[in-house]
C-alpha positions as CSV (number, residue, x, y, z in Angstrom):
1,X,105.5,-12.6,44.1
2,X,106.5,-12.4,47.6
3,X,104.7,-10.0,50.1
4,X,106.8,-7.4,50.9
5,X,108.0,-6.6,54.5
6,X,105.9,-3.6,56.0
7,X,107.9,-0.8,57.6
8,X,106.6,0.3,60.9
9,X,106.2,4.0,60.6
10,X,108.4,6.7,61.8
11,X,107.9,9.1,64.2
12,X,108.1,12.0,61.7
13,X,105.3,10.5,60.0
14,X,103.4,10.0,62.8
15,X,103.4,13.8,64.6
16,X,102.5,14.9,61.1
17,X,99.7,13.0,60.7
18,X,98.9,14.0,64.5
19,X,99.1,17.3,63.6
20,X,97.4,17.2,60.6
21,X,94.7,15.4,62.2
22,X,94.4,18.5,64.6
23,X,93.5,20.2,61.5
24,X,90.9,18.6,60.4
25,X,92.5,15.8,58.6
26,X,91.7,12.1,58.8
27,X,91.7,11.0,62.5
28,X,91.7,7.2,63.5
29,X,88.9,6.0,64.6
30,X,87.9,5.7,68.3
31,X,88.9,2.9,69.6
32,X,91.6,2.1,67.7
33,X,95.3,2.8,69.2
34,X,97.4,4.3,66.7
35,X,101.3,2.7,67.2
36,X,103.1,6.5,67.6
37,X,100.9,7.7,70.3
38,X,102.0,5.1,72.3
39,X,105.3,5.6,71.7
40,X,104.7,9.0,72.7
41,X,103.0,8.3,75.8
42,X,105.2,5.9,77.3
43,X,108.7,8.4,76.3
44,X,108.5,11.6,78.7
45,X,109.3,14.6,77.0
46,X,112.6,16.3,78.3
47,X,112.3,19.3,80.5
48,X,113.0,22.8,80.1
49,X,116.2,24.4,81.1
50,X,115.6,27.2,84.4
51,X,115.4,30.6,83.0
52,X,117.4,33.3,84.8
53,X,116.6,35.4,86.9
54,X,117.4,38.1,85.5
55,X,115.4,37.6,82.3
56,X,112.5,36.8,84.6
57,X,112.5,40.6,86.0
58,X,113.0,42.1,83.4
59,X,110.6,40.5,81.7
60,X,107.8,41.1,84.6
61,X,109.2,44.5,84.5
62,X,108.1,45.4,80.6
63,X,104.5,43.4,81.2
64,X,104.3,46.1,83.9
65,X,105.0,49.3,81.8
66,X,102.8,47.8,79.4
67,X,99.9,47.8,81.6
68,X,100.3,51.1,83.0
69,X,98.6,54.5,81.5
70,X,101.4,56.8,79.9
71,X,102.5,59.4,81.9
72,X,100.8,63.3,81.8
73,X,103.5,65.6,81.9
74,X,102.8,68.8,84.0
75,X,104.1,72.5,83.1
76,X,105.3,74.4,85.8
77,X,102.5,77.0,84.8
78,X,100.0,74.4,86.0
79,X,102.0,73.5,88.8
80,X,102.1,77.5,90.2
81,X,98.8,77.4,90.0
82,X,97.3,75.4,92.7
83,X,95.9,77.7,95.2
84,X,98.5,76.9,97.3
85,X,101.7,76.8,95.7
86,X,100.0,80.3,94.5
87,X,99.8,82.0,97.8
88,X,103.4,81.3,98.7
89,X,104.2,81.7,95.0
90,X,103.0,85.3,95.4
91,X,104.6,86.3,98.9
92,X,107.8,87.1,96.8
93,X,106.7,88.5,94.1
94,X,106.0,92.2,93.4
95,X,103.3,93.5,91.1
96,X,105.8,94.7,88.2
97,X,107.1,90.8,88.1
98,X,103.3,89.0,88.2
99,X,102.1,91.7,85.6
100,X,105.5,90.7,83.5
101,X,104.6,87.4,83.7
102,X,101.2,87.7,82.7
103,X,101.7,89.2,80.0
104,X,104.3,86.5,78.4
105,X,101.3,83.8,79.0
106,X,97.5,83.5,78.4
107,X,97.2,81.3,81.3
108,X,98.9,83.8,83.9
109,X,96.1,86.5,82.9
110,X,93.1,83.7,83.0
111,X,93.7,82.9,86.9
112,X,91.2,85.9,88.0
113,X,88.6,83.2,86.0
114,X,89.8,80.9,88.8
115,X,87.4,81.9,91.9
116,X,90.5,80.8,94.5
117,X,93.1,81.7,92.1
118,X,91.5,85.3,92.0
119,X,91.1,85.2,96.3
120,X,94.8,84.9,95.9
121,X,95.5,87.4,93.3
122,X,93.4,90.3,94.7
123,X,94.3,88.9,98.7
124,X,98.4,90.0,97.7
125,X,97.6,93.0,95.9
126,X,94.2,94.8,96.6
127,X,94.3,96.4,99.6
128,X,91.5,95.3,102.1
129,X,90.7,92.8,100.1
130,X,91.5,90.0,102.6
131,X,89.9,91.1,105.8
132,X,86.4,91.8,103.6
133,X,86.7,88.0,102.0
134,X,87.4,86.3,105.3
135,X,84.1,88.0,106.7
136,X,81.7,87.5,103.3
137,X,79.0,85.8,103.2
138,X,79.4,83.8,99.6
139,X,75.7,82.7,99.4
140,X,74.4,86.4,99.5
141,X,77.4,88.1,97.5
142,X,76.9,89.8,94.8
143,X,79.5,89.2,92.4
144,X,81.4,92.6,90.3
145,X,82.7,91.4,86.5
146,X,86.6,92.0,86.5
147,X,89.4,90.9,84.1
148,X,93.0,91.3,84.5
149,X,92.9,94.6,82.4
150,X,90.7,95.8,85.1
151,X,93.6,95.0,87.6
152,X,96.2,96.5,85.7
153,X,94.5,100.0,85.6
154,X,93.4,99.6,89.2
155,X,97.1,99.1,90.1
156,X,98.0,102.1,87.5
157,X,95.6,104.3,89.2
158,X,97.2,103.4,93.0
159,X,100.6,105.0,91.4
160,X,99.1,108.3,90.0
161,X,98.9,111.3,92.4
162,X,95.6,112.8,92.7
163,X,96.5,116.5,91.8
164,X,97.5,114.7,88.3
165,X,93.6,114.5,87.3
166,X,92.9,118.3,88.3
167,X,96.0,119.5,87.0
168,X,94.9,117.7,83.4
169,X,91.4,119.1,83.6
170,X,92.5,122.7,83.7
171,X,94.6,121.7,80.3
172,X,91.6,120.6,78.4
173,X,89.6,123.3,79.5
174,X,92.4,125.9,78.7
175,X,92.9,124.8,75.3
176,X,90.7,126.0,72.5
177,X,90.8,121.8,70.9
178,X,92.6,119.3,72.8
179,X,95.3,117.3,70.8
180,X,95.3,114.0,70.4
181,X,97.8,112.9,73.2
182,X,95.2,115.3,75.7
183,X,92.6,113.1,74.7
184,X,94.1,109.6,75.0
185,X,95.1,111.0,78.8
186,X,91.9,111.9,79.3
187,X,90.3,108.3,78.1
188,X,93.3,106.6,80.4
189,X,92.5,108.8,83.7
190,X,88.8,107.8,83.1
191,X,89.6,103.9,82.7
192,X,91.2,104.4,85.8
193,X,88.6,106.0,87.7
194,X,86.4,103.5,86.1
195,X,89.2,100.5,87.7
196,X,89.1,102.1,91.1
197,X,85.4,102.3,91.1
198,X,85.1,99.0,90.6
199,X,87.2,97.7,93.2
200,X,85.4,100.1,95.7
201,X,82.3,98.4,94.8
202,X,83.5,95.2,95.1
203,X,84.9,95.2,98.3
204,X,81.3,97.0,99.5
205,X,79.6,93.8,98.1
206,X,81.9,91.9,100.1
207,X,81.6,93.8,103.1
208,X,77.8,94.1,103.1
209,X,76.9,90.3,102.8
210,X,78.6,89.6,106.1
211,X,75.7,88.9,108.9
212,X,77.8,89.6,111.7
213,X,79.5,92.6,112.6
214,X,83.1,93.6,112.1
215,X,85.6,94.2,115.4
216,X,87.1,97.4,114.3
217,X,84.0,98.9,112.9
218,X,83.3,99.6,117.0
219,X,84.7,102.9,117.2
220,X,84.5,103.5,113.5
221,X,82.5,106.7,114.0
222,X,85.1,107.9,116.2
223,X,88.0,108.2,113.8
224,X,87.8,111.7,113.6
225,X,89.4,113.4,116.6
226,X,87.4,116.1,118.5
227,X,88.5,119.6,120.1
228,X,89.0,118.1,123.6
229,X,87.4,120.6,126.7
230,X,90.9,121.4,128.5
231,X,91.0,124.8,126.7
232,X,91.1,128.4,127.3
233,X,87.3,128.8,126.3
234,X,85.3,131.5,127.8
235,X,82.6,129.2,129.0
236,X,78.6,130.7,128.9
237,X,76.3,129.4,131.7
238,X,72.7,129.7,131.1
239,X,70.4,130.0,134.3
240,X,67.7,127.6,134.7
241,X,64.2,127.8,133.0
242,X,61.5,129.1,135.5
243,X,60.0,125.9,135.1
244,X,62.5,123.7,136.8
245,X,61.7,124.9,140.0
246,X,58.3,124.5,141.8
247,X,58.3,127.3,144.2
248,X,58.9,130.7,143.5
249,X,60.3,131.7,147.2
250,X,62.6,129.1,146.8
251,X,63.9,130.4,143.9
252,X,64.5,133.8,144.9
253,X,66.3,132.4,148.1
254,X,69.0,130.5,146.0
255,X,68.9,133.2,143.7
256,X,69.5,135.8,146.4
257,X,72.4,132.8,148.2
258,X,74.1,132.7,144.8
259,X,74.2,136.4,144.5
260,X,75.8,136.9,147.7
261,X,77.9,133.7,147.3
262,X,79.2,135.2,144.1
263,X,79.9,138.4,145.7
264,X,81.9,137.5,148.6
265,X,84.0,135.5,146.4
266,X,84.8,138.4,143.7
267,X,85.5,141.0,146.5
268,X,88.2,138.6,148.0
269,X,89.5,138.1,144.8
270,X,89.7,141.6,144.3
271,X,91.4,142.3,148.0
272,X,93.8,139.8,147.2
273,X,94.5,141.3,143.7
274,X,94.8,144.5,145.1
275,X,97.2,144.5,147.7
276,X,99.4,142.1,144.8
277,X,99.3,145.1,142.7
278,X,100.6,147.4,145.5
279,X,103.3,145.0,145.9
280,X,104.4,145.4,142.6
281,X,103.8,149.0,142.1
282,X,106.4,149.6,145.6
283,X,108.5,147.0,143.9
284,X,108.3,148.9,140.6
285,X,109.3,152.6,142.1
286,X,112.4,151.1,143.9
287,X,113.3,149.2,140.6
288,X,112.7,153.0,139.6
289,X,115.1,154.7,141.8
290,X,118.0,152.8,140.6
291,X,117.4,152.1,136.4
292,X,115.6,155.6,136.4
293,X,118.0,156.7,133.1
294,X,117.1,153.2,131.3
295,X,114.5,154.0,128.4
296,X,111.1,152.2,128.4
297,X,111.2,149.1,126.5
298,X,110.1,149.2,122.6
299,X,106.6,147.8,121.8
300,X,106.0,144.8,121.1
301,X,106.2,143.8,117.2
302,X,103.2,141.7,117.3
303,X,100.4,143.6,119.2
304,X,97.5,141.7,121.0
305,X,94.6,142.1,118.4
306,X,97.4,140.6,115.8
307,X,98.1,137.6,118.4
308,X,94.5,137.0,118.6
309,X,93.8,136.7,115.0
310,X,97.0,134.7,114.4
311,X,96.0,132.1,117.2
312,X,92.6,131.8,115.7
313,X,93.4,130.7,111.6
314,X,96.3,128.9,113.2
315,X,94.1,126.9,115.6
316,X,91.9,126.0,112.7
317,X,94.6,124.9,110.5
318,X,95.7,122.7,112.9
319,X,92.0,121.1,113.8
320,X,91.9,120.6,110.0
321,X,95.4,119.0,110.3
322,X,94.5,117.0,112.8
323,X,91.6,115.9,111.6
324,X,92.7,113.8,108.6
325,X,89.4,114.2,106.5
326,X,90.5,116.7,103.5
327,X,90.3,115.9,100.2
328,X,92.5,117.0,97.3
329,X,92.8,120.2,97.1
330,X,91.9,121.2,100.0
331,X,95.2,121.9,101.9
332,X,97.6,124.5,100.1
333,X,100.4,122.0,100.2
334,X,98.5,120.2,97.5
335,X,101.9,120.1,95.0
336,X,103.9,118.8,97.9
337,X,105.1,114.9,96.5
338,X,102.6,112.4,98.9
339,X,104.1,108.9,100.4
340,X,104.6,106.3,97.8
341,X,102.6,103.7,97.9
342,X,105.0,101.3,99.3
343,X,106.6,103.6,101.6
344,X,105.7,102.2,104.5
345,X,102.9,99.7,106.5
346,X,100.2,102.6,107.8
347,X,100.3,104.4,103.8
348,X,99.0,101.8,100.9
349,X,98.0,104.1,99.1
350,X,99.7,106.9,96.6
351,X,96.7,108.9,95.8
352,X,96.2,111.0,99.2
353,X,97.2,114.4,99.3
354,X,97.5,115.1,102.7
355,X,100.6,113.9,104.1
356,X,100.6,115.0,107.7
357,X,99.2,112.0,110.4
358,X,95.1,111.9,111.7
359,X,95.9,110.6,114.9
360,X,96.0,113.6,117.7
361,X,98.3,113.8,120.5
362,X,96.2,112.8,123.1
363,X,95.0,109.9,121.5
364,X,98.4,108.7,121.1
365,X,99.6,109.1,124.9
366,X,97.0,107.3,125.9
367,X,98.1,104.1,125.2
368,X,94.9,102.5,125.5
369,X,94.3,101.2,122.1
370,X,95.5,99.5,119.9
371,X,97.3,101.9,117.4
372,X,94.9,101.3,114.2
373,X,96.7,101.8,110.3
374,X,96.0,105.4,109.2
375,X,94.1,106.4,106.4
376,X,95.3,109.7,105.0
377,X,92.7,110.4,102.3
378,X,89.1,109.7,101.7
379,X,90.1,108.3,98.5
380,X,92.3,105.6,99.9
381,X,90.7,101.9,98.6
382,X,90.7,100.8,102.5
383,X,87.7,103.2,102.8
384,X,85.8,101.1,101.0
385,X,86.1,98.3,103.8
386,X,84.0,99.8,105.8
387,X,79.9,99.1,106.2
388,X,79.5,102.5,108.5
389,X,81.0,104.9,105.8
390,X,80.2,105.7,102.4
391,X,82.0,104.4,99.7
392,X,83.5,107.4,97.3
393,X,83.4,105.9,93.8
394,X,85.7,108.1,90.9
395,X,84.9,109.7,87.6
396,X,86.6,111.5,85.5
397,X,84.8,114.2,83.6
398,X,86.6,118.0,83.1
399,X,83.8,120.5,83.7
400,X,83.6,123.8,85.9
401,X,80.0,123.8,86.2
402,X,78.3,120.4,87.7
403,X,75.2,121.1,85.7
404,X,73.1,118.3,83.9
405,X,75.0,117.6,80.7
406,X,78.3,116.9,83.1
407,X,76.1,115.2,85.6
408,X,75.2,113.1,82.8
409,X,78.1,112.4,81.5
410,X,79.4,110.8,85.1
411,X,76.8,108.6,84.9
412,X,77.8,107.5,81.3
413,X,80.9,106.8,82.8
414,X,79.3,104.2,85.4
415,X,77.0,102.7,83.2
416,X,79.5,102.2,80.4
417,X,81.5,100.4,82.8
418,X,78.8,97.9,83.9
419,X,79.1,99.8,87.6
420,X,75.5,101.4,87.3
421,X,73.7,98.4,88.4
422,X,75.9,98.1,91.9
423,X,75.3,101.2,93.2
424,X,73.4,101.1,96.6
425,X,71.4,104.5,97.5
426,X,73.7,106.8,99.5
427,X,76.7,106.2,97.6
428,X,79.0,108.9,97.1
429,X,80.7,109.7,93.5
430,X,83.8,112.3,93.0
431,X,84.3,113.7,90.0
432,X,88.2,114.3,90.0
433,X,87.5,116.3,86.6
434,X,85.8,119.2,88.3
435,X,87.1,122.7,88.7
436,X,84.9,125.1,90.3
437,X,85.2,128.9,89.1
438,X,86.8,131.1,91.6
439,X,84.5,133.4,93.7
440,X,85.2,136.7,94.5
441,X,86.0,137.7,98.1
442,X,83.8,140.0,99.6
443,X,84.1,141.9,102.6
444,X,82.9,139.2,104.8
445,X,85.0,138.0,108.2
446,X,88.1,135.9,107.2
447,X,85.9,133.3,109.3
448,X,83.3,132.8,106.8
449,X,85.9,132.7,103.8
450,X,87.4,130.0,105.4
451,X,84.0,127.9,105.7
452,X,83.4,128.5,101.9
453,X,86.9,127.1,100.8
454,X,85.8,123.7,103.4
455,X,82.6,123.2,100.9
456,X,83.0,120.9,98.4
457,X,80.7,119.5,95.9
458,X,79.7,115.7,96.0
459,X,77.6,113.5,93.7
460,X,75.2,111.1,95.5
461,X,73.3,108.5,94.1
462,X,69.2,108.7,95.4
463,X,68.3,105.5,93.7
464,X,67.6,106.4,90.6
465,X,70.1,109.7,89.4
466,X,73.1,111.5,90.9
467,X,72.5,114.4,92.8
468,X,74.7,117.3,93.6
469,X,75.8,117.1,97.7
470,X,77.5,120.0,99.2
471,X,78.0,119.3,102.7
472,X,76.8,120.3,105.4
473,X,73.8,121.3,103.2
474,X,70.7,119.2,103.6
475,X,70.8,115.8,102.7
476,X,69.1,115.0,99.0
477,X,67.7,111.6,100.6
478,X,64.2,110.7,101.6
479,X,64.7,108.6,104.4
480,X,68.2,108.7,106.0
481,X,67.1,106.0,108.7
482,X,67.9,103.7,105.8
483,X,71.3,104.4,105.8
484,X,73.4,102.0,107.3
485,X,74.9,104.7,109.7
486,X,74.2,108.2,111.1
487,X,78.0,108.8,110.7
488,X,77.5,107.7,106.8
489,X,78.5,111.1,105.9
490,X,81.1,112.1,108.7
491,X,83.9,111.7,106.8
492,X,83.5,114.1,103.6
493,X,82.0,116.9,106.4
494,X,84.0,119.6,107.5
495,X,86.1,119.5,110.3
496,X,84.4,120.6,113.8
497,X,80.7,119.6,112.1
498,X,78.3,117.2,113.2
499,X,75.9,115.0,110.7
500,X,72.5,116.4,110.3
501,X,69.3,114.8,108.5
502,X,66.2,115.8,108.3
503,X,63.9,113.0,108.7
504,X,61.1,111.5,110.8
505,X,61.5,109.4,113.8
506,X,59.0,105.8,114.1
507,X,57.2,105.8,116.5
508,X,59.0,105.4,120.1
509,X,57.7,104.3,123.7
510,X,58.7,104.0,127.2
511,X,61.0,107.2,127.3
512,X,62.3,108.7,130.3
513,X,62.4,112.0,130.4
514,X,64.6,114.7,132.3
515,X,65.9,117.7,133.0
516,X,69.3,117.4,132.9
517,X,72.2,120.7,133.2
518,X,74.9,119.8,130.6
519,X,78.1,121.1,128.8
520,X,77.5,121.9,124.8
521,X,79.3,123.4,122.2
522,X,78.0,126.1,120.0
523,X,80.2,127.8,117.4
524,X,82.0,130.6,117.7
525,X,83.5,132.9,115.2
526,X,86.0,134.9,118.3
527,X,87.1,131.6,119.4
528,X,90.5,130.4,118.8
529,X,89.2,127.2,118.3
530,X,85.6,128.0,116.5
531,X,83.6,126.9,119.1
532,X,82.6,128.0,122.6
533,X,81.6,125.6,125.5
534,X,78.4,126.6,127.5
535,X,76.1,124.9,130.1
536,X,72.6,125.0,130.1
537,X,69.3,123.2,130.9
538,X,68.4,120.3,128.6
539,X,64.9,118.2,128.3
540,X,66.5,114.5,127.1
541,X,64.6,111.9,126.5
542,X,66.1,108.1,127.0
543,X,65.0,104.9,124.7
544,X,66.0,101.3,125.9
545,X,68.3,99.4,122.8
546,X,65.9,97.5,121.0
547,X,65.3,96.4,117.4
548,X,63.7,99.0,115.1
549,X,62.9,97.0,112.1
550,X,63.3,98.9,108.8
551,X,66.8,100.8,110.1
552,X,70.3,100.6,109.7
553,X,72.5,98.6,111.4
554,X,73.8,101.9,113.0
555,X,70.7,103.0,114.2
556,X,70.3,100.1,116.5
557,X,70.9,100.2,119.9
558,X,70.3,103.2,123.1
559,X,68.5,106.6,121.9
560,X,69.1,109.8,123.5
561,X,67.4,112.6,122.3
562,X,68.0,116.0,123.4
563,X,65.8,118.9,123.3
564,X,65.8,122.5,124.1
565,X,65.2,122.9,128.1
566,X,62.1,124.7,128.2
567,X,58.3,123.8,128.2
568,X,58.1,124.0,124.3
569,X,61.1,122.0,123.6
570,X,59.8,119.3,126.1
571,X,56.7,119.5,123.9
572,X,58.4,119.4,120.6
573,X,60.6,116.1,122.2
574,X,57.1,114.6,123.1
575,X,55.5,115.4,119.9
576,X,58.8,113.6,117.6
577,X,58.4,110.7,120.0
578,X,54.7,109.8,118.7
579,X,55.9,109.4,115.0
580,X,54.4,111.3,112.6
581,X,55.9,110.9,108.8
582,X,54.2,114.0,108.0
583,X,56.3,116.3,110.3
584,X,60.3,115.5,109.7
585,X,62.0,117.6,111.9
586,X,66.0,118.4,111.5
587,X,68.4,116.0,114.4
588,X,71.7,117.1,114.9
589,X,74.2,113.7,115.4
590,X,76.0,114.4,118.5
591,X,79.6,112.8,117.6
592,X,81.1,113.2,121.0
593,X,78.5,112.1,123.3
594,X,77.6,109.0,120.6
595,X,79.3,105.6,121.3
596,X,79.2,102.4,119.5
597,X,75.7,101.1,121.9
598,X,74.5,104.9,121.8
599,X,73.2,107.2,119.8
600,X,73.0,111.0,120.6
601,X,70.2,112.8,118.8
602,X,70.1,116.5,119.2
603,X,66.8,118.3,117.8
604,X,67.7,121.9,115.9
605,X,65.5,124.4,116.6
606,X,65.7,127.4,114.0
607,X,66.1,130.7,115.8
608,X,64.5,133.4,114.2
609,X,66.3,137.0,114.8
610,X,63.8,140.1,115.0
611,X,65.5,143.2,114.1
């Protein structure tokens, strides 16, 4: 049988076998040179059309987007809530829109959580605010607990008028059982007490951690103005103590000089009187001759003891006007509707009763200064800005007898609110729910009735309790050189009253002494203006500036004390100058001669009348 012809193999044949080899299949043996892979080798394969270019970027374009994260899309919550899309955010926006807005969103009430967030927040709408956080020392701050609840009644209680608390206190204790709406309004005028509280404390926390000392607090003591000298006051001059002078003859010489002095000058006076009056009675007969049938004038309506009595309450009304430092109540305009809060730049705040301007005219001719914002009422939240003043912290608690159970009940108040723990000793509470029972009028001068309606009753914390205050009774504090100023209580004094304490002075050396003859003021109930200026002999006794460790920032800097200008008030001067705790004696503050570097320290000697 013949062979048969053998077929070479195809190319199909031989790429499968080639790929079936690359699976594992049978592989020629090395060495060997299989017929299709040389085929393959020596044929090129074709190339490739271009691709477009298109297609090309596009193509990069989706490997791209592949590689990249997905997007995070951002609300425009989140985005008004970087600090400072914030601050701008909240230059046109008024407290009823952010407070509508926060309610709509959780997110819009948790920015106080936010400690720049809630700089914002309380910078826009908290009064003060600002100028304390710029000067704060963060390290040594003392954070107060707020939410925005705590905002909202803060802001609530900036809208309701003082007299409103009163005015409700008088209903509860009028009614036999309060009703159930009474006693609501009585929980919501105590959360708002409770609000403004806080705030108070919290701008003192700020206040107080700053180490250096504020610009405007320079003439801080000085904010209330002062009955100026340029008055028709009969003016008392005392003659010298017998100790002043070292020779006797002398003194009788210049006593016997200033007698004839005196008496030259009175009898020209009179000579020159005299022959006026002539004048005027000649005048008055020839007047006489010719309006002889006229009748005499009527009497005057007003007569002179009227005019005098007039001039005097009126005088003092207008030293209390002027003076800016009454609290509700006080004035008896106190129904008359107070600025709004928003009514203008120097008034932020609706809760002041008295309406009329502190600033006195001479102050504002002068032209000197700077003119500083007002502040109408000693409940105003800028008070609280202030490291020289005390802060006056609000409860609400109706009572007309500040006895123990109410006392404690004010305290309740503060500790319930978690404000307990930030009081500092010397601050003053005001409890807005107190009504004291009205006192008979006895026979006294209208002068003295007029010093009992300027009394009011204060609650000061000691440290450990609160205390009842009514200035300008002794202070219930042990050591008042703690205090971070002597004018810590000037504000809530009476008008026309300087601070007194009753305290102990350290130890003090190199003191000059002198005898110097000075204007004072002593008060006077036949003075138009309550107070009579006299001259007399005074020992003072001058202390360098120095630092007294232990005091107040306020007690820092020049000492003057002033003592009575005989030989026992130079001793009692020498003997407070050695420091002894064991004798505190009483120092009058001397607002009008005390500056920002001085302090003017007048020592009160009780005088004991023998009848």
């Amino acid at each position: 049988m013949p062979s048969q012809a053998t077929r070479p193999p195809s190319l199909t044949h031989s790429v499968r076998t080639a790929s079936s080899s690359d699976h594992g299949l049978e592989t020629p043996p090395p060495g060997t040179h299989s017929p299709a892979a040389s085929i393959l080798s020596s044929k090129p394969l074709p190339v490739p059309p271009p691709e477009h270019p298109a297609f090309v970027q596009l193509s990069l374009s989706r490997t791209q987007k592949r590689s990249r994260p997905p997007r995070i899309r951002v609300s425009p919550t989140t985005a008004l809530l970087k600090p400072r899309v914030f601050t701008a955010f909240l230059i046109y926006v008024s407290w009823e829109e952010f407070e509508t807005l926060a309610l709509s969103s959780k997110t819009w009430r948790n920015s106080l959580r936010d400690a720049e967030l809630r700089d914002v927040l309380l910078s826009r709408f908290v009064p003060g605010y600002s100028v304390c956080r710029s000067h704060a020392d963060m390290f040594s701050f003392r954070d107060v607990l707020l939410d925005f609840t705590d905002l909202q009644l803060f802001m609530s209680s900036q809208d309701l008028q003082l007299h409103k608390y009163p005015m409700h206190a008088l209903t509860i204790l009028s009614a036999s059982q309060p009703s159930t709406s009474q006693s609501r309004r009585s929980h919501k005028y105590a959360a708002f007490c409770q609000a403004h509280s806080r705030f108070v404390l919290l701008l003192q926390s700020l206040v107080h951690s700053s180490p250096f000392p504020f610009a405007e607090e320079s003439d801080d003591t000085r904010w209330r103005p002062r009955p100026s000298a340029a008055q028709n006051v009969r003016e008392l001059v005392f003659p010298a103590p017998l100790s002043y002078f070292g020779n006797p003859a002398s003194v009788v010489d210049r006593a016997r000089e200033t007698t004839s002095r005196k008496h030259r000058s009175v009898s020209s006076v009179l000579k020159r009187s005299g022959t006026r009056i002539s004048e005027d009675g000649v005048l008055g007969r020839r007047f006489s001759v010719f309006g002889g049938s006229k009748a005499p004038p009527p009497p005057s309506a007003d007569p002179h003891a009227l005019k005098l009595y007039a001039e005097s309450w009126r005088g003092w009304r207008r030293a209390l006007n002027r003076s800016g430092t009454m609290s509700e109540g006080e004035d008896d305009r106190v129904f008359r509707p107070p600025h709004r809060r928003f009514a203008s730049t120097a008034v932020s705040s609706q809760s002041s009763l008295d309406t009329s301007p502190n600033t006195s005219p001479s102050s504002q001719g002068s032209g000197n200064a700077p003119a500083a914002p007002t502040i109408s009422s000693l409940h105003d939240i800028r008070m609280a800005a202030s490291r020289l003043r005390a802060p006056v912290l609000r409860v609400f608690h109706p009572c007309s007898q500040m006895d123990d159970d109410a006392i404690a009940a004010c305290e309740t108040q503060l500790d319930d609110a978690g404000l307990w723990e930030h009081l500092s000793t010397g601050d003053v509470v005001c409890n807005l729910g107190f009504l004291p029972p009205e006192e008979e009028k006895g026979s006294d001068s209208d002068h003295s009735s007029v010093q009992d309606s300027e009394k009011r009753l204060w609650l000061l914390f000691d440290g450990t309790a609160l205390v009842p205050y009514v200035p300008p009774a002794q202070l219930p504090l042990a050591d008042p050189l703690t205090l971070p100023s002597p004018m810590y209580y000037a504000h809530i004094l009476p008008p026309l009253l300087n601070p007194t304490y009753l305290m102990a002075l350290p130890r003090c050396t190199a003191a000059q002494l002198s005898l110097v003859y000075m204007p004072t003021q002593v008060v006077s109930p036949h003075s138009p203006t309550g107070f009579a200026r006299t001259k007399r002999y005074m020992w003072t006794a001058r202390l360098p500036p120095k630092e007294r460790p232990g005091l107040g920032e306020g007690w820092q800097g020049q000492w003057v004390l002033e003592g009575e200008g005989t030989k026992e008030g130079k001793e009692m001067l020498l003997d407070a100058l050695r420091g002894d705790s064991n004798k505190p004696r009483k120092w009058e503050v001397v607002i009008e001669k005390s500056s920002a570097s001085r302090l003017w320290l007048r020592l009160v000697v009780a005088i004991v009348l023998s009848r």
